[in-house]
N, C-alpha and C positions, 0 to 999 in steps of 0.2 A: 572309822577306825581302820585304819593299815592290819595285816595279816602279819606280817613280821617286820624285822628291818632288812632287809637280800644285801643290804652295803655291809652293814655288820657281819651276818654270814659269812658273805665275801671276806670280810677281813681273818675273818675266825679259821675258815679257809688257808688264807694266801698266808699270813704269819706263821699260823703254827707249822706247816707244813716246810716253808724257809728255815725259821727256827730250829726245824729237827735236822737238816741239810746243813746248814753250818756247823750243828754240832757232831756232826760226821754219818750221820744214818744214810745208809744207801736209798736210792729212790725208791724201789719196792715197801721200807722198813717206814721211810719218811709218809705213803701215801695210808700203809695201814694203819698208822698213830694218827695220822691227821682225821682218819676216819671214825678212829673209835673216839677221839674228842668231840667228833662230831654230834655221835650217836647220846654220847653226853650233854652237847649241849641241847639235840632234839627232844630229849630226856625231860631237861626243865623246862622248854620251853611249850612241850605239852603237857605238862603238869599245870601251867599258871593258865593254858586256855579255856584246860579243864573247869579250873577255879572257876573264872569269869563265866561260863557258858552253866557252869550249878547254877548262881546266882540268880537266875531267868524268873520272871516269876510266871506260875504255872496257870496257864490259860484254861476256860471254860469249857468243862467237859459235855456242858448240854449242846456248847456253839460248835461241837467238833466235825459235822457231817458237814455244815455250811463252811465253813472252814476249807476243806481235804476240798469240795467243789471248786471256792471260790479262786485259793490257790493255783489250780489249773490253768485256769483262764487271766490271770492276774499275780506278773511276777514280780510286779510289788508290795502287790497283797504278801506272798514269800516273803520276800525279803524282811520288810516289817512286823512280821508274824512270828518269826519263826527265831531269829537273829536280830533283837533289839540290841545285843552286844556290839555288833557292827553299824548298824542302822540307827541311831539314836538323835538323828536332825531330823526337827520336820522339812515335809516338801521332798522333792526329788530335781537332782540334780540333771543339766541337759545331757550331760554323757549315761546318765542311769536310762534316759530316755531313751536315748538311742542305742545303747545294750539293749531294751528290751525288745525293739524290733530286730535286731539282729538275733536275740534268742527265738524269735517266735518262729522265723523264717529256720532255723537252725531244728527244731523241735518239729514244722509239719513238713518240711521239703526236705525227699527224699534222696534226691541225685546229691553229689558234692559240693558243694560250694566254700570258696574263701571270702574270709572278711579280717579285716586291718581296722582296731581302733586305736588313737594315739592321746595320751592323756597326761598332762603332768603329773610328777612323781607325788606321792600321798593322794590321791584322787582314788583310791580304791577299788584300781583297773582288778588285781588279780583276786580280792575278794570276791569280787562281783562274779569275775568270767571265769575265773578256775575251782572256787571253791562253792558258792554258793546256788551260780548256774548248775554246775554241776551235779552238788547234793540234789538239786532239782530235776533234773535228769535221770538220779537215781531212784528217788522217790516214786516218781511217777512213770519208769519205767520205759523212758524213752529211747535208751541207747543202749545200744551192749557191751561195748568195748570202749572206754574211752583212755585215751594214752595225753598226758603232758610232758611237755617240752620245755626246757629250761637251756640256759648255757652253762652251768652246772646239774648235774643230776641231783647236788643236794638239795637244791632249790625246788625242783620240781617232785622231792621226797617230804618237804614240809610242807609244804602243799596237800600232798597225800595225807601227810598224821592231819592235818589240821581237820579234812574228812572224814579223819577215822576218829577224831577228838569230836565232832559233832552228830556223826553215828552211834556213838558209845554214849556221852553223858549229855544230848540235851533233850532233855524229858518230852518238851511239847513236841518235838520232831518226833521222839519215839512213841511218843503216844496213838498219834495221827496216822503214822505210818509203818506199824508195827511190824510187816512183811520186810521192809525195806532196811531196818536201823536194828544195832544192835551188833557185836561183835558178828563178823561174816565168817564164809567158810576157807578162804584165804587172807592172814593178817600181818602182811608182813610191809617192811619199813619199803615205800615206795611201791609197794602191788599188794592190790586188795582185789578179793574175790566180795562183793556185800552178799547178804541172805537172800537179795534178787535174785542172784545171780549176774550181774554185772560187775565186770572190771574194770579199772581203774589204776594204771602203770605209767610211770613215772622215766622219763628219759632226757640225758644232756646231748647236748648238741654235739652231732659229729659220729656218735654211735649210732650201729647197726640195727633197722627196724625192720627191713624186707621182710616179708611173712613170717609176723609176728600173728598171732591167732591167739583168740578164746572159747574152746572149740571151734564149732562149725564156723563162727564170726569173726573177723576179720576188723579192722579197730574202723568205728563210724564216730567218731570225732576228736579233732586233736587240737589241743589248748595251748597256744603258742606262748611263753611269756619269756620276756627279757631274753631271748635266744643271743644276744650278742652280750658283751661287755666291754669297759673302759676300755681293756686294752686291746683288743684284737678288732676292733669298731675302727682303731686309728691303722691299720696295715690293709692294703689292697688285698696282697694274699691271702690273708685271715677273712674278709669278707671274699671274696671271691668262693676261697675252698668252703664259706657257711651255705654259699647260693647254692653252688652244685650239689653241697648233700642235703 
């Protein structure tokens, strides 16, 4: 199961905001109505993931220490455990495969490293690597600061709820991980502070990150998705000016 539709977005995006430009609104006027539709349609669409993610049915409270173990070592144990909403084929696919060695390597090696995975579209790149890696990382306390990237920032703001939708209502994640889940002490659309104390901020492409901080920490890992689109993909100068920032 896909996290959302980002084309749809986009459209929701690019229409309304032309929409409001032909009918005479200045660009200021036009970008804060397109916003607050936005925020509208983030509105229902964390309301229905809500829905789905109640739905779960609730895991064995005696299995729950062998559980919180096995998870650790096993991030498809995660996955299937935790998120049958997403997860619901059996078997594991060869791109979940190789996510998971690049998670492991991302989770014990300290220095920086980049990694590029390319996957056709519905193949459940950004559930895996933005949302549910990530809750994993929060869980278990592996990161401090983690920032996503988007080529819109709406993009990598629903992303965010979608985080904050599986911190808030799904029961076996909060059961298991009670330190970790649960409204945090920063909840806002696109930054979250969790009860860990780890953060989680959301950024479009082309804006300003230079020493951005979370206290003392400094952001240690950054979740690339769809950084480019349709249109600026097809101009030199548009990829050009994407590489250098």
């Amino acid at each position: 199961m896909s996290l959302f539709d980002k084309e749809e977005l986009r459209r929701l995006l690019y229409e309304t905001k032309n929409e409001l430009l032909n009918d005479g609104k200045d660009e200021a006027s036009a970008e804060r109505l397109t916003r607050r539709e936005f925020v509208k349609w983030l509105g229902s669409y964390t309301d229905t993931l809500k829905e789905t993610i109640q739905a779960n049915v609730t895991l064995p409270v005696h299995e729950r220490a062998e559980r919180i173990k096995k998870q650790r070592m096993d991030f498809h144990f995660f996955r299937t455990t935790y998120f049958p909403h997403y997860y619901y084929l059996p078997g594991k696919s060869a791109l979940q495969e190789g996510l998971e060695e690049v998670y492991a390597r991302i989770a014990t090696v300290k220095r920086g490293e980049k990694f590029a995975i390319g996957a056709p579209r519905g193949h459940g790149k950004t559930t895996d690597a933005h949302l549910v890696f990530v809750l994993w990382c929060i869980v278990n306390d592996l990161k401090h600061f983690i920032t996503l990237f988007s080529d819109a920032i709406e993009l990598a703001e629903t992303i965010i709820e979608s985080i904050k939708a599986e911190l808030e209502e799904n029961d076996n994640l909060k059961a298991d991980f009670e330190h970790a889940t649960g409204i945090g002490k920063v909840w806002k659309i696109g930054d979250i502070v969790t009860k860990n104390g780890i953060r989680v901020k959301g950024f479009g492409s082309g804006k300003r990150v230079r020493g951005i901080k979370h206290g003392v920490w400094r952001p240690d890992h950054a979740g690339i998705d769809d950084l480019e689109n349709d249109e600026n993909v097809r101009s030199r100068d548009q990829r050009d000016k994407l590489e250098s920032w």
